[in-house]
C-alpha positions as CSV (number, residue, x, y, z in Angstrom):
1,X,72.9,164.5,-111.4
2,X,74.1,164.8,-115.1
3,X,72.0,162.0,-116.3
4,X,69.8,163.8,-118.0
5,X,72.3,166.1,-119.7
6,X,73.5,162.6,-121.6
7,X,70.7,163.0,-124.4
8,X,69.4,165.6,-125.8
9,X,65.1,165.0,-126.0
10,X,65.4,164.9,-130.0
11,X,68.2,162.1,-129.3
12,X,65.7,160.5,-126.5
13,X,62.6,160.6,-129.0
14,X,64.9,159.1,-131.8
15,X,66.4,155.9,-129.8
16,X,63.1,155.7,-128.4
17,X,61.8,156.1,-132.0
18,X,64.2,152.7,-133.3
19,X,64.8,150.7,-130.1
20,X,63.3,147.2,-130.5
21,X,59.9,148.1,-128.3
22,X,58.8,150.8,-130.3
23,X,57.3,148.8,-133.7
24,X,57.1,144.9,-132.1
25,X,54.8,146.3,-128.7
26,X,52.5,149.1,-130.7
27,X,50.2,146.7,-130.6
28,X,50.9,144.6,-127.7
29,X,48.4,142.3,-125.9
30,X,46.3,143.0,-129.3
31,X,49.1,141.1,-131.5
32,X,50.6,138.3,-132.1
33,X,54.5,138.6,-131.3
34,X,57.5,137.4,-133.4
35,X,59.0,134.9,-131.6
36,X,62.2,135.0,-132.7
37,X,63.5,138.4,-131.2
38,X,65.9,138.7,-128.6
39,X,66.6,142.4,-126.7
40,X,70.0,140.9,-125.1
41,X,72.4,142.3,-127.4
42,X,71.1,146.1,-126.9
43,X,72.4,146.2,-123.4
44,X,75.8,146.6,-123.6
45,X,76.7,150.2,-121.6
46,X,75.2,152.8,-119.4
47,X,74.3,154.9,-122.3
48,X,72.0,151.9,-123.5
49,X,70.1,151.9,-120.3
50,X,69.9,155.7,-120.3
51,X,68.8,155.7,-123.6
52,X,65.8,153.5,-122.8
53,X,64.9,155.1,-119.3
54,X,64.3,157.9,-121.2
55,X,62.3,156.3,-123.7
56,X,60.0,155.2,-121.4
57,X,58.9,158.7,-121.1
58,X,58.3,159.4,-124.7
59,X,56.1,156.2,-124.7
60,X,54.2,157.8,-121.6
61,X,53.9,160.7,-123.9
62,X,52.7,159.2,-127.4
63,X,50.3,157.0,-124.6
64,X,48.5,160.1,-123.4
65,X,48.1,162.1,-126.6
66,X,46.5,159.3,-128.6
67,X,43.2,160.4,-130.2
68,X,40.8,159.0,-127.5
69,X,42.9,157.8,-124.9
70,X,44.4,160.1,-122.6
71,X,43.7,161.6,-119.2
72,X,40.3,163.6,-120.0
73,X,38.7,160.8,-121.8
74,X,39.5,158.2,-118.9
75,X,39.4,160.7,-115.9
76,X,36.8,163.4,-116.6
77,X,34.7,162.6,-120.0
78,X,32.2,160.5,-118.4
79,X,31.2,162.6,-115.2
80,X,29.0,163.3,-118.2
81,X,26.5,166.2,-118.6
82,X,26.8,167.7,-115.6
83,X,30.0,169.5,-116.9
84,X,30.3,168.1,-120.6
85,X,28.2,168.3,-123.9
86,X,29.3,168.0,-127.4
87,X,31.1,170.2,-129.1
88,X,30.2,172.2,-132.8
89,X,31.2,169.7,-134.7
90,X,30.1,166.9,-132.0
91,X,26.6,166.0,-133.0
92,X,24.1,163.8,-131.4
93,X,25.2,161.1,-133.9
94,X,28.9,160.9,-133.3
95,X,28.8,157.5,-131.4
96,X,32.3,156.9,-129.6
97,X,32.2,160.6,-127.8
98,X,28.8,160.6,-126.9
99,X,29.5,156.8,-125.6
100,X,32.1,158.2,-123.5
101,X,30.2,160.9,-122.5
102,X,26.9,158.7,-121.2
103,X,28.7,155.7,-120.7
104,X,27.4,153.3,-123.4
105,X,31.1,152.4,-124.4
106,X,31.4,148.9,-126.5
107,X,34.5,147.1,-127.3
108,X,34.6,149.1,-130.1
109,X,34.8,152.3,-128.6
110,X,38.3,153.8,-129.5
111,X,39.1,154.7,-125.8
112,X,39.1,151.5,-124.4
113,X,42.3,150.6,-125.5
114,X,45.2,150.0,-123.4
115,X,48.2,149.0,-126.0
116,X,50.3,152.3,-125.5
117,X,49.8,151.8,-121.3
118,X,51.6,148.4,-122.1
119,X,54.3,149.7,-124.3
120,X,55.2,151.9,-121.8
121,X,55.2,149.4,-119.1
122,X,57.3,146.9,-121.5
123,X,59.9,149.6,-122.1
124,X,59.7,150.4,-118.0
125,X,60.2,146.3,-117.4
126,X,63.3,145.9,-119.8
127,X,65.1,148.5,-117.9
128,X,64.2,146.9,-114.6
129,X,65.2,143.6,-115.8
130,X,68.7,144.6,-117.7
131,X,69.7,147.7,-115.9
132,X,70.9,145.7,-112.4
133,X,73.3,143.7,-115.2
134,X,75.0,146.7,-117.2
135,X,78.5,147.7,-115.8
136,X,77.7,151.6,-114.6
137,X,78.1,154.0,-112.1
138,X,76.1,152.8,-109.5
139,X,74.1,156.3,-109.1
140,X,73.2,156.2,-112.4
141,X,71.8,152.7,-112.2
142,X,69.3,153.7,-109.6
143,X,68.3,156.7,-111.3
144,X,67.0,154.0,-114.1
145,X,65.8,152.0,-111.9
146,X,63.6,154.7,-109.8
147,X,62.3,155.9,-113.3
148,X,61.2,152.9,-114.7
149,X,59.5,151.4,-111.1
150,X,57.6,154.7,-111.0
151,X,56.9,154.9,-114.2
152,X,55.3,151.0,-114.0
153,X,53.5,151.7,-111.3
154,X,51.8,155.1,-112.9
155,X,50.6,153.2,-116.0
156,X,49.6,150.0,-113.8
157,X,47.9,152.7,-111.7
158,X,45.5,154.1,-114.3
159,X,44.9,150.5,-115.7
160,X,43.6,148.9,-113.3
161,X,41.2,152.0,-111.9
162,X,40.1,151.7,-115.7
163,X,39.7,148.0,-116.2
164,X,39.9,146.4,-113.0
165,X,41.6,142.8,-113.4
166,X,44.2,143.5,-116.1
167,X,47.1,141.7,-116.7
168,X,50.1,142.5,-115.2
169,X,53.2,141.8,-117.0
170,X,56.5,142.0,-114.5
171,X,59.4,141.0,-117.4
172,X,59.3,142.3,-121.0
173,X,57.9,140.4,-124.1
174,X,60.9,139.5,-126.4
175,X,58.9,136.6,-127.7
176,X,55.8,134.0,-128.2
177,X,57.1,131.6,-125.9
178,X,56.2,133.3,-122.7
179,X,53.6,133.9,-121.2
180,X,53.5,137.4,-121.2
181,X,52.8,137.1,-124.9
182,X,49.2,135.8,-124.1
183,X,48.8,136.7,-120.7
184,X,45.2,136.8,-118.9
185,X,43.9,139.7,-116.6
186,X,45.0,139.1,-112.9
187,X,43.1,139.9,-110.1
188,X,43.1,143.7,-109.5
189,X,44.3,143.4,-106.2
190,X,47.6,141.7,-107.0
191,X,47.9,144.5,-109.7
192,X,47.3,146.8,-106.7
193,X,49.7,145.2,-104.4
194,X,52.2,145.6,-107.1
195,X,52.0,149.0,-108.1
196,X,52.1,149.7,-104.1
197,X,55.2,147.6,-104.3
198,X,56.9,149.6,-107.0
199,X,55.9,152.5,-106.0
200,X,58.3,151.7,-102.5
201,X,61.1,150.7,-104.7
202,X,61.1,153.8,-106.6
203,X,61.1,155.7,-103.4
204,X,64.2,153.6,-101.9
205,X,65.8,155.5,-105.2
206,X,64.6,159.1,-104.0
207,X,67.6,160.7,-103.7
208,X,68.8,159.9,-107.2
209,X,66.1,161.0,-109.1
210,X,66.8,164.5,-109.3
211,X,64.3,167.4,-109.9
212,X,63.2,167.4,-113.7
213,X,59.7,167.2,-113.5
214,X,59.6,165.8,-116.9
215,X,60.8,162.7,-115.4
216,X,60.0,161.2,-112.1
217,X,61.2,163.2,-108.7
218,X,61.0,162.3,-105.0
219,X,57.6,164.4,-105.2
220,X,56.2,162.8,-108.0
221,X,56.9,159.5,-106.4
222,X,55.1,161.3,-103.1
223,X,52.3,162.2,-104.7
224,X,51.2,159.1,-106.6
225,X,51.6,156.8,-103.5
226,X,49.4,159.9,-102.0
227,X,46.5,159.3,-104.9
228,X,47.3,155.6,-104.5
229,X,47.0,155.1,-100.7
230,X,43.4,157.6,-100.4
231,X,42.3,155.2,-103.7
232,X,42.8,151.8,-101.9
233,X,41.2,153.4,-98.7
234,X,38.3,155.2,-99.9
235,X,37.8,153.0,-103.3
236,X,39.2,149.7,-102.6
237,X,38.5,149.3,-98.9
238,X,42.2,149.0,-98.1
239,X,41.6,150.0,-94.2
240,X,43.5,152.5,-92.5
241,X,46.9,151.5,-93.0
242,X,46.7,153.4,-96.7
243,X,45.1,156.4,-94.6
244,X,48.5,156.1,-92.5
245,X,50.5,155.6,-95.7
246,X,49.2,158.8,-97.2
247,X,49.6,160.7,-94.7
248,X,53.4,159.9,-94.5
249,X,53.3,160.7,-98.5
250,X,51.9,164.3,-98.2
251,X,53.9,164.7,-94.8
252,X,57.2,164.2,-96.9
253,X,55.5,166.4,-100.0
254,X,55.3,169.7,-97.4
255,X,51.7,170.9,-98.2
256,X,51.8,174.8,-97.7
257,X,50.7,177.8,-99.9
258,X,54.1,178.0,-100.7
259,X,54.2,175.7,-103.2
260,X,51.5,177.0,-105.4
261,X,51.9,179.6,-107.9
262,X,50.8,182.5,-107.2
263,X,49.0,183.3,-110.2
264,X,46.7,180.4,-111.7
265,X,47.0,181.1,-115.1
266,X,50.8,180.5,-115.2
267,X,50.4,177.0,-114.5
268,X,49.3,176.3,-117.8
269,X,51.2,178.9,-119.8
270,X,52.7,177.3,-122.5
271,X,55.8,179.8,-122.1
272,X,56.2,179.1,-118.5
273,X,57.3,174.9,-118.4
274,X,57.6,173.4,-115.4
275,X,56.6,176.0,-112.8
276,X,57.3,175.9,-109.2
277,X,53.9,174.5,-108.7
278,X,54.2,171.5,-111.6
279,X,55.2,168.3,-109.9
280,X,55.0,166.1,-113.2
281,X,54.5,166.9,-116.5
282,X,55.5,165.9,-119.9
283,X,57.2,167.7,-122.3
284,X,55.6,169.3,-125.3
285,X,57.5,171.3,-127.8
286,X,57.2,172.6,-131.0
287,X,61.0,172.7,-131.7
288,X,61.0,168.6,-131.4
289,X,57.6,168.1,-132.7
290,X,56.6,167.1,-129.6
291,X,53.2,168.5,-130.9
292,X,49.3,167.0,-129.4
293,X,47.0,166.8,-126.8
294,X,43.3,166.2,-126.1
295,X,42.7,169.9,-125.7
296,X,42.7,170.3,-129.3
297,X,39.2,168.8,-128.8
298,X,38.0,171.8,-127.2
299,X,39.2,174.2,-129.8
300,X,36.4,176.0,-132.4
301,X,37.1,175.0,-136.5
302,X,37.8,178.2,-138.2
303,X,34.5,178.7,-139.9
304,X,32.6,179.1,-136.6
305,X,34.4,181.8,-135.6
306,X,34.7,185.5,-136.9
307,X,37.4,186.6,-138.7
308,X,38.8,189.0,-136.1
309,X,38.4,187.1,-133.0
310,X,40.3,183.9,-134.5
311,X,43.1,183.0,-131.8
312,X,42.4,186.2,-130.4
313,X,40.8,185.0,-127.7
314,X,39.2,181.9,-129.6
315,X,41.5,179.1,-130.1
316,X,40.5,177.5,-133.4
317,X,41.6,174.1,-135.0
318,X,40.3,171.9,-137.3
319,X,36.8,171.0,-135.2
320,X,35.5,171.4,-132.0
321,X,34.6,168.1,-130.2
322,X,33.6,168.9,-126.2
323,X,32.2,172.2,-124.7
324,X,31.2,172.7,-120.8
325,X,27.6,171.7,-120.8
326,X,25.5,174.9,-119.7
327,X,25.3,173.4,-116.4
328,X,28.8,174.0,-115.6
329,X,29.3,177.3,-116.9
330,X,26.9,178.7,-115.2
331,X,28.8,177.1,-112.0
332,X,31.7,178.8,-113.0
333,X,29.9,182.5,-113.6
334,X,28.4,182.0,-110.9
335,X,31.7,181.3,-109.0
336,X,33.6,184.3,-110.4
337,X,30.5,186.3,-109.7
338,X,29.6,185.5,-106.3
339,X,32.9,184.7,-104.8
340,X,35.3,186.7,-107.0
341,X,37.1,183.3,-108.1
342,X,39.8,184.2,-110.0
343,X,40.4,181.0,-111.5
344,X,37.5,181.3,-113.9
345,X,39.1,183.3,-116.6
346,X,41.3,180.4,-117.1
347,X,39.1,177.4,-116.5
348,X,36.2,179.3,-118.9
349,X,36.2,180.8,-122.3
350,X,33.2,182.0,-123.6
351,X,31.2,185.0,-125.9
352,X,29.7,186.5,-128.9
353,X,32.8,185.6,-131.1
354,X,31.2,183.5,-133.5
355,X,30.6,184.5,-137.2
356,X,28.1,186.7,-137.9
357,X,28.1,187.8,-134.4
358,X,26.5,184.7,-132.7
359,X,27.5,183.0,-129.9
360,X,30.2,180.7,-129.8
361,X,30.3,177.5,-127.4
362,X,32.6,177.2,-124.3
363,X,36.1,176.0,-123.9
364,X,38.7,175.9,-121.1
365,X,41.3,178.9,-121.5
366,X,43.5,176.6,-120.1
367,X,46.5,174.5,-122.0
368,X,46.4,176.9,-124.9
369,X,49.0,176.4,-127.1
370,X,50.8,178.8,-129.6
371,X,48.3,181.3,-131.1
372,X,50.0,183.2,-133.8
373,X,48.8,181.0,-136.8
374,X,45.5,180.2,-138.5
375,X,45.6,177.7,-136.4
376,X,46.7,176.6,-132.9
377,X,50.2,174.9,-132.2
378,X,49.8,172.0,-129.7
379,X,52.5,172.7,-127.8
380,X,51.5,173.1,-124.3
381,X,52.7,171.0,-121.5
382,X,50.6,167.8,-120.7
383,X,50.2,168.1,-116.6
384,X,49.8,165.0,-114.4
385,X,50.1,166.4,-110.9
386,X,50.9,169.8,-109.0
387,X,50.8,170.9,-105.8
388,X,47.0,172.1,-105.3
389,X,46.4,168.3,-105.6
390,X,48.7,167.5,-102.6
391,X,47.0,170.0,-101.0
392,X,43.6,168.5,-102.4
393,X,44.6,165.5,-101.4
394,X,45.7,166.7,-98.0
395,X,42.2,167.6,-97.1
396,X,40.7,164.7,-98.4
397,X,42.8,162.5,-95.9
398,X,41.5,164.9,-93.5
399,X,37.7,164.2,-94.0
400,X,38.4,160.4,-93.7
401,X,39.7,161.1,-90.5
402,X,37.1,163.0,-89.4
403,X,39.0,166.0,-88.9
404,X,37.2,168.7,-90.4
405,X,38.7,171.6,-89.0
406,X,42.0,170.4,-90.7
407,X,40.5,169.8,-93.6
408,X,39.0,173.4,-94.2
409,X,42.3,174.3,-93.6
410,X,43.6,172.6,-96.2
411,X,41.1,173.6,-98.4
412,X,41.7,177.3,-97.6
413,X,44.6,177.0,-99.2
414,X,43.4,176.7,-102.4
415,X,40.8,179.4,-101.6
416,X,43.3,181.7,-100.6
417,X,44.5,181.9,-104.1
418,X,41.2,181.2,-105.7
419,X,38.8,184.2,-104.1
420,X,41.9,185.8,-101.7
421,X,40.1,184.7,-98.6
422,X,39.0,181.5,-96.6
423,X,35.6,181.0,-97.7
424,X,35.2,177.4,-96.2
425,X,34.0,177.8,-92.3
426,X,31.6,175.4,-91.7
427,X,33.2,172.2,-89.9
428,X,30.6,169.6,-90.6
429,X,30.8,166.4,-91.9
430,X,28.3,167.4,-95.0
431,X,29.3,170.2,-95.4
432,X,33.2,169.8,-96.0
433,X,32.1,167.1,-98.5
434,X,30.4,168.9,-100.7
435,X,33.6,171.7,-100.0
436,X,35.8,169.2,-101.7
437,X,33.6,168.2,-103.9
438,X,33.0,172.2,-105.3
439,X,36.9,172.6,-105.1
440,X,37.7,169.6,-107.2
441,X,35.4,170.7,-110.2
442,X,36.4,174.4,-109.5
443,X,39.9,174.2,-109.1
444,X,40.5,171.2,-111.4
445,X,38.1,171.3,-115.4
446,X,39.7,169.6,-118.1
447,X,42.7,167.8,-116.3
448,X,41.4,164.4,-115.5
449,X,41.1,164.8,-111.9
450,X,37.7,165.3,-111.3
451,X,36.5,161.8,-111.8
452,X,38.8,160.1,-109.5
453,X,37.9,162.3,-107.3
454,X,34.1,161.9,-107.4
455,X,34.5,158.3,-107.0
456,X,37.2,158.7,-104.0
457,X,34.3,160.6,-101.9
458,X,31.3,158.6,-103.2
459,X,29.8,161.5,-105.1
460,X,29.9,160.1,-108.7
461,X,26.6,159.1,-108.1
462,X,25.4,162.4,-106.8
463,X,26.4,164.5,-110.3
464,X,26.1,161.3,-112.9
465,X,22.9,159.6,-111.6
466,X,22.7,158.1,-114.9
467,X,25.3,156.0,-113.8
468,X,23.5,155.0,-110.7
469,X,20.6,153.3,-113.0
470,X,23.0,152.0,-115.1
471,X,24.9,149.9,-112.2
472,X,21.5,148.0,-111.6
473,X,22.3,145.6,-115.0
474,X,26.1,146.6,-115.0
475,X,28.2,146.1,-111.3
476,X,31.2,147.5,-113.2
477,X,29.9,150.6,-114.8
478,X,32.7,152.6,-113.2
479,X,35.0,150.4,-115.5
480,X,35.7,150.2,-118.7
481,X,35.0,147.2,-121.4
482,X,37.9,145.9,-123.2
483,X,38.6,146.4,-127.2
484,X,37.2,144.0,-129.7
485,X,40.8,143.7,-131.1
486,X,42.5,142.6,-127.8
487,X,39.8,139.6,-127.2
488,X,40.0,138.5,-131.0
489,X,43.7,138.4,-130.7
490,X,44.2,136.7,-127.2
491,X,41.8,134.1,-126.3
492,X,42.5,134.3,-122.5
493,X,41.4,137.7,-122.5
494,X,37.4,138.1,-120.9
495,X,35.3,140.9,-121.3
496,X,35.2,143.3,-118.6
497,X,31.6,141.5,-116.7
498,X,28.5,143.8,-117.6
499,X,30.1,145.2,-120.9
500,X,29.8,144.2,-124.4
């Protein structure tokens, strides 16, 4: 298709910049709405509807770069110290990460907001509702259509494995009147139901979603209803109809070693978008401005570092906020060491580089972006899914069905690239749990995976037992409370129960 040839990104970012969403919804479901403003008039051609398809990606963008809420604060940060501390400049004393980090989070903890999930979804709803009335090519229509239902159900996804009962808006907010404007939280299994219902209605518009992986493909629309299905089985209690549903997911993604790159490091290359093994990512680029990402938290401030090893191999920044705890890098020595994993030299940065010879703290060589200034350019890539998840996720259907022996096939895979052997042999129950479980934290640091995954096989507990104390005065301590600002502002709005 030559949809995406219409606009240039610059010209996406722009409309995206001035269409009517972009300064009334900043704040929405924290704010209260003009009432007078009607979106009618904007839909008048197919360029229109482009135009705002496209913009729903830039608002999935400028959702998961803000400061504290993105996917390694909500999908990684609080597996806590088992892989984490505090970075240089991260002291004992700065509340919100450390909050994160053992999570004490209060409604005032910057990461519990959701606004820019909801702006996203209020851009991904207007097209839904206006698209089917705009005279144009009838390919291009469903192309708009399959973005924004995927897109809906990606944000609607992550919202409701964060919060639980959130509300779930289905029309955009063009005014006070409706109540959308003021909505309360609805159960999280309607949520649920929904984003299992949009996901099917993006797939009904596979073939017209081409293969940009900065926008939503037939794979990208695979593999969330892939995460989806195993969460509703192994964390909602779905029943084996979403064990049957994922399988038909990672049937029609093609899970083979294939599909990965062959070299590890390349996923992540800033100079190397969109390899063969990225399924969805979102564009990051220095020559649109394009520029952040939560791994600026890992980089070292200047002054740490001596002169001579500045960018070269130590990215440096302004501060340095997160470092692997000692506990997970001596996981990762210990992998490279024992098993010849040649995933470490990415995943692990470490050395005598500090001034005056010392020792500087960790950080993932991973999403590095341009190193030729005093400091860092953010402009790496922000990866959401590629194939070693399928294939993950392949093997993790497998252990809920009890077959092991597929499953350490699966994860071989991933070995096979990792150490350039099949280390996993042992077929039992135990032990291919604790497989996926070393495979998710080896394969995965700093990409918001490992979390989900934790909780998917029950493990959480096993690596964050603070959590397990923690659930004995708070049921929902796998959640996440809601802001002070969204409860002042909308008095239907409840605190997430057991948070403050």
């Amino acid at each position: 298709m030559k949809i995406k040839k219409l606009l240039t990104y610059f010209t996406i970012c722009a409309a995206a910049a001035t269409a009517p969403s972009c300064d009334m919804f900043d704040g929405l479901l924290d704010i209260t709405q003009d009432g007078a403003i009607s979106f009618s008039n904007m839909w008048q051609d197919a360029n229109d509807v482009v135009t705002s398809t496209n913009g729903i990606y830039y608002r999935m963008r400028s959702c998961f770069v803000q400061d504290e809420c993105n996917v390694f604060y909500w999908g990684e940060a609080r597996v806590g110290e088992y892989m984490w501390g505090p970075g240089l400049d991260a002291k004992a004393t700065d509340a919100n990460k450390r909050a994160v980090l053992l999570s004490n989070m209060t409604g005032a903890t910057g990461s519990c907001s959701w606004s820019a999930l909801y702006t996203t979804i209020d851009q991904a709803n207007q097209v839904i509702k206006y698209a089917p009335t705009v005279e144009m090519n009838e390919a291009t229509r469903e192309y708009c259509l399959g973005q924004a239902y995927f897109a809906r159900a990606y944000c609607y996804f992550w919202a409701a494995r964060l919060w639980g009962d959130v509300p779930m808006n289905l029309v955009p907010v063009e005014g006070t009147n409706q109540p959308e404007t003021y909505p309360e939280r609805t159960p999280k299994a309607d949520v649920y139901a929904q984003i299992g219902i949009d996901i099917e209605e993006a797939r009904k518009r596979s073939a017209q979603l081409g293969s940009d992986a900065y926008f939503a493909t037939a794979a990208a629309v695979n593999i969330l209803d892939a995460e989806y299905s195993l969460w509703m089985y192994a964390a909602q209690n779905g029943g084996n109809a979403y064990l049957d549903r994922a399988g038909d997911a990672i049937n029609a993604l093609g899970v083979n070693r294939s599909k990965l790159s062959d070299n590890y490091a390349d996923i992540f290359d800033r100079t190397k978008k969109k390899g063969k093994e990225v399924i969805f990512a979102l564009r990051n680029d220095q020559g649109e401005k394009l520029t952040g990402g939560y791994y600026l938290y890992f980089y070292h401030p200047t002054s740490a570092v001596d002169g001579k090893y500045v960018n070269n191999p130590v990215p440096v920044n302004k501060t340095q906020w997160w470092s692997y705890s000692q506990n997970f890098v001596d996981i990762l020595q210990a992998s490279e060491k024992d098993n010849n994993d040649r995933r470490v030299a990415t995943n692990l940065g470490i050395g005598n580089y500090g001034a005056g010879d010392g020792r500087v703290l960790s950080w993932p060589n991973k999403f590095l972006g341009e190193m030729t200034g005093s400091l860092v350019t953010l402009d790496c890539d922000l990866l959401y899914y590629r194939h070693a998840l399928a294939v993950m996720l392949d093997a993790e259907l497998k252990y809920y069905r009890q077959d092991y022996a597929g499953a350490l096939a699966s994860l071989n895979i991933i070995a096979d690239r990792a150490y350039g052997k099949s280390v996993y042999t042992s077929a039992t129950k135990d032990d291919v749990l604790q497989a996926l479980c070393n495979e998710y934290f080896l394969e995965f640091p700093a990409e918001g995976v490992i979390w989900w995954a934790l909780i998917r096989l029950g493990k959480i507990w096993d690596y964050n037992p603070d959590l397990k104390a923690k659930q004995a005065s708070n049921p929902n301590i796998l959640l996440w409370p809601l802001t002070n600002s969204a409860i002042n502002r909308n008095n239907k709005l409840k605190q997430t129960e057991g948070w403050s």
